[in-house]
N, C-alpha and C positions, 0 to 999 in steps of 0.2 A: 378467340383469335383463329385466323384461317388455318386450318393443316395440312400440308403437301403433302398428295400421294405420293407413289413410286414413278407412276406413271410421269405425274409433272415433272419429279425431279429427272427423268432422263431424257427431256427433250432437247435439252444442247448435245449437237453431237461430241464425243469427246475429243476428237480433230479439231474442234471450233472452242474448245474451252481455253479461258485465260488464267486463271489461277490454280500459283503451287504453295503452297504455306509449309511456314517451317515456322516452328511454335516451340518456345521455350518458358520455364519457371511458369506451367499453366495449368490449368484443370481443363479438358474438353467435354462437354459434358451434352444432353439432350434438354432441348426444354420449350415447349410450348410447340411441338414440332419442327421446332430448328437445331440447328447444331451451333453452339455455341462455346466461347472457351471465355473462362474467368484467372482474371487476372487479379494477385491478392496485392493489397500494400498496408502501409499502417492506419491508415486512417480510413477506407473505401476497398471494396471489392468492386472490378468492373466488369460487364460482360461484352463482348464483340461478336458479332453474329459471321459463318461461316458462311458464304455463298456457295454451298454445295453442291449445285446444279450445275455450277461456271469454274466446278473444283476439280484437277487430274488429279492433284497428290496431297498429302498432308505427312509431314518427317515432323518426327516428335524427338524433338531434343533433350535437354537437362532438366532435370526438375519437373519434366512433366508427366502426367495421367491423363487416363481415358475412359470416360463409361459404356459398360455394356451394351448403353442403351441407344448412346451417339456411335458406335461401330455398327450396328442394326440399321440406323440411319446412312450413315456411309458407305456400306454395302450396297443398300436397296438403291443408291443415285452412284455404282459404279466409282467410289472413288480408291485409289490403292493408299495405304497406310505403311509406314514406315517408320521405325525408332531408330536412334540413329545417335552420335554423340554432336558434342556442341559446335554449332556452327555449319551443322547440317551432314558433318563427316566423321567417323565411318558409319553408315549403316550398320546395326549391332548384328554380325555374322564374320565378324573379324573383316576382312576387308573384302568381302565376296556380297553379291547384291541380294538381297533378302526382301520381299513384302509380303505385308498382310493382304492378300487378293479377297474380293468382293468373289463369293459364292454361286455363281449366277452360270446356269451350262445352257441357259438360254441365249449362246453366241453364235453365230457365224462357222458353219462348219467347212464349209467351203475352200480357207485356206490352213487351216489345220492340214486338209487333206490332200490340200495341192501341195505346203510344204515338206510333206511326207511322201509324195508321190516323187521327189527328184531328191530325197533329202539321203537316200542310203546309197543311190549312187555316187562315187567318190570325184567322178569327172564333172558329173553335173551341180553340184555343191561345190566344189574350186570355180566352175561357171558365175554361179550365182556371188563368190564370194571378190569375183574381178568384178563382174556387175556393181556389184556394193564400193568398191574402191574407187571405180569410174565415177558412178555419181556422187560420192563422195568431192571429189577433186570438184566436180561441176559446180554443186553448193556451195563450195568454198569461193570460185568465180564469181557465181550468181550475187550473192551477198556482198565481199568484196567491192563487186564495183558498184552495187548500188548502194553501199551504206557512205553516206556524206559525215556522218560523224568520227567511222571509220578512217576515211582519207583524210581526216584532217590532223590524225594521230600518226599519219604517213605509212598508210597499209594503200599502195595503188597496185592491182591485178597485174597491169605491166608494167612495174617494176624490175629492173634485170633480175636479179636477185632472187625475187619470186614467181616471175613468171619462168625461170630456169627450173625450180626445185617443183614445180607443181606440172609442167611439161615433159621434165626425165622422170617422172614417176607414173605419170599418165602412158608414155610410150613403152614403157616395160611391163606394163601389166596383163596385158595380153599376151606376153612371150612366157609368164609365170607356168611353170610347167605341176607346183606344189604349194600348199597355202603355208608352207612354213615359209618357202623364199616371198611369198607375196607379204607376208608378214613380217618378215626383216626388210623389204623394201617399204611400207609401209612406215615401220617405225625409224628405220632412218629419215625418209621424208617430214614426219613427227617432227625430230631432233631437228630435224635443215627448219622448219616453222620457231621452233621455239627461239632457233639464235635467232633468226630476221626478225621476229617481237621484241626479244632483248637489246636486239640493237638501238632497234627503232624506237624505245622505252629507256635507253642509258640502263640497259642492266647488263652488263658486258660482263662476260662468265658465268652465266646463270646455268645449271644444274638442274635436269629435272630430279628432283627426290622425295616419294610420298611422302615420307618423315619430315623434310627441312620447315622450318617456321618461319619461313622470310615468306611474303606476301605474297608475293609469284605463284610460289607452290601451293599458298596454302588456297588463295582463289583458285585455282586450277583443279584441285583435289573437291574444292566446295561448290565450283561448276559444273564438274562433271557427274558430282552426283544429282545433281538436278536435273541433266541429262539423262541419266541412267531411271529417274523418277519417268521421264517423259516415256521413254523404248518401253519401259515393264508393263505403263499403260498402254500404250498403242499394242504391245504384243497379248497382254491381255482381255481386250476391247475384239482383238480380232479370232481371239483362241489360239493362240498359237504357243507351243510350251517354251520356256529359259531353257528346257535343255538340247534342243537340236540348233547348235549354231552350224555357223558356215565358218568361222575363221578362230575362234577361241576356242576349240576342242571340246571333244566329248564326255567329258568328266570335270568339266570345271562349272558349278554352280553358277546360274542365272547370265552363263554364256553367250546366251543371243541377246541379252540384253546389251551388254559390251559391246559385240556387233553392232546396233542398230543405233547406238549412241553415238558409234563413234563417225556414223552418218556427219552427225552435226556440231561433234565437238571443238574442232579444228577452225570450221569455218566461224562460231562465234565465241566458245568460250574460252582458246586459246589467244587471240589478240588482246580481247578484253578484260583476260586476267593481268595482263604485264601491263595493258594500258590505266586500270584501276589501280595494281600495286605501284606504279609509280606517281599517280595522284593521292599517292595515301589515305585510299578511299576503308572506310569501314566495313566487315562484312554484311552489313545490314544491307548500306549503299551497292557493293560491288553484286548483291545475291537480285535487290530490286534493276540493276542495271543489265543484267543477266535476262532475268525474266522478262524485260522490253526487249529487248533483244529476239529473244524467244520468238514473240508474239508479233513482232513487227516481220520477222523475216518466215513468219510461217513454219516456225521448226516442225510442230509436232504434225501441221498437214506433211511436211514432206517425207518424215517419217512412218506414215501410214500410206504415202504412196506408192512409197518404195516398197514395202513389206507386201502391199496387196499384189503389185505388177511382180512381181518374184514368186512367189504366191500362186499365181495364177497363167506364169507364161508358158508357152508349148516350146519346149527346147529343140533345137535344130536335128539335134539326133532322133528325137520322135521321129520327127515329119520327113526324116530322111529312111528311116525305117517302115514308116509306113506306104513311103511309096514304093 
């Protein structure tokens, strides 16, 4: 049988990759040159092949193992690894984001350096961290109006309602004078999304609460870390460290990955968590409808766009300095 180099397998950029697997009751194992995971029952073992070229992430849930030899493989095609409990939530680090990174310092220094070139000044990182808010809000537009499946669960961009709560938060953001009030206008913005979902879903009273087990919450907790899979690799992919955020502070573990997630969390996997829990969808179903989702609105390109133009821009105070 043919064997993949390393070479072959990094030819899909990881921008352009479609699949995240979450794997449960499995063995992932190495074999013949692929990565494959076997699945036991009473009568048959089966094996399913991993498409690890076209793979950002793999979360290992209950009951599963992993060999030496398929993590060697994994590495070598840049894919990030993660355990995690069932249902793809929490990542095992208590509730803080944790992975296993692929070894590889043959990255991109470029923006490691730019993000360290504006990252210890305190003005210019509140800069970058309104940046991130603004296109935040725009993604949430962008998506919104194009997704047809969306409107028809009655998510419309100008809607009173929500074209109010996404327009007072866009026009404050540049008056933010500290990333804690931009943070508290942020998260009340949050809140004002989550009722216009619940309305719009007949979930009237809904609470956000990590802990609650009602469906709402628990797609939402099981969305977002799929999102937090996508940031860790894009910020990994470009070298960039979890620990110099812009808006979750400097002591809280795998920080910019929260940042960069929360790019894209809002615009698809806050509608479509209340839209799924009230079709009383499965997490199997709501984690695959997620991941279309993903792929069709281009999350992880826009997340690598972001982080690069941030990354790399000349902030006005240079250029006013230097002349």
């Amino acid at each position: 049988m043919e064997q993949l180099s390393p070479t072959t397998l990094k030819s899909i950029l990881h921008s352009k990759r479609a699949n995240i697997y979450y794997l449960e009751h499995c063995r992932v194992m190495q074999k013949d040159g692929r990565v494959l995971y076997l699945t036991e029952s009473k009568d048959s073992n089966l094996f399913w092949n991993i498409p690890i070229a076209n793979t950002t992430v793999i979360m290992l849930g209950t009951g599963t193992s992993i060999t030496q030899a398929a993590m060697r493989m994994l590495a070598s095609a840049g894919v990030l690894v993660g355990f995690c409990g069932g249902g793809s939530t929490p990542l095992f680090s208590g509730s803080e984001v944790e992975w296993l990174t692929p070894q590889s310092e043959y990255r991109p220094t470029e923006y490691m350096q730019g993000w360290m070139s504006f990252w210890f000044d305190e003005q210019k990182r509140l800069q970058v961290a309104k940046q991130f808010q603004i296109s935040r809000v725009e993604f949430i537009k962008r998506v919104w109006t194009k997704d047809k499946e969306l409107q028809a669960e009655g998510f419309y961009i100008d809607d009173q309602d929500i074209e109010r709560a996404l327009n007072n938060f866009s026009g404050k953001i540049m008056t933010m004078s500290s990333v804690g009030e931009l943070l508290l206008a942020e998260a009340a913005t949050t809140k004002l999304l989550y009722k216009i979902a619940a309305t719009r879903c007949g979930s009237q009273g809904f609470t956000r609460d990590h802990e609650q087990s009602d469906l709402a919450n628990q797609f939402l907790n099981h969305g977002n870390y799929l999102a937090y899979g996508l940031a860790a690799t894009c910020l990994w992919v470009l070298g960039i460290s979890h620990s110099f955020a812009v808006m979750h502070g400097k002591t809280r573990r795998g920080a910019l990955v929260f940042d960069i997630a929360d790019l894209i969390k809002d615009a698809i996997v806050l509608p479509w968590a209340f839209v799924c829990a009230n079709e009383k969808m499965s997490e199997q179903e709501f984690r695959q409808q997620i991941l279309q989702k993903f792929t069709e609105h281009k999350a992880l390109d826009f997340m690598f766009d972001q982080v690069k133009e941030k990354a790399l821009q000349k902030f006005v105070a240079d250029s006013e300095n230097e002349s």
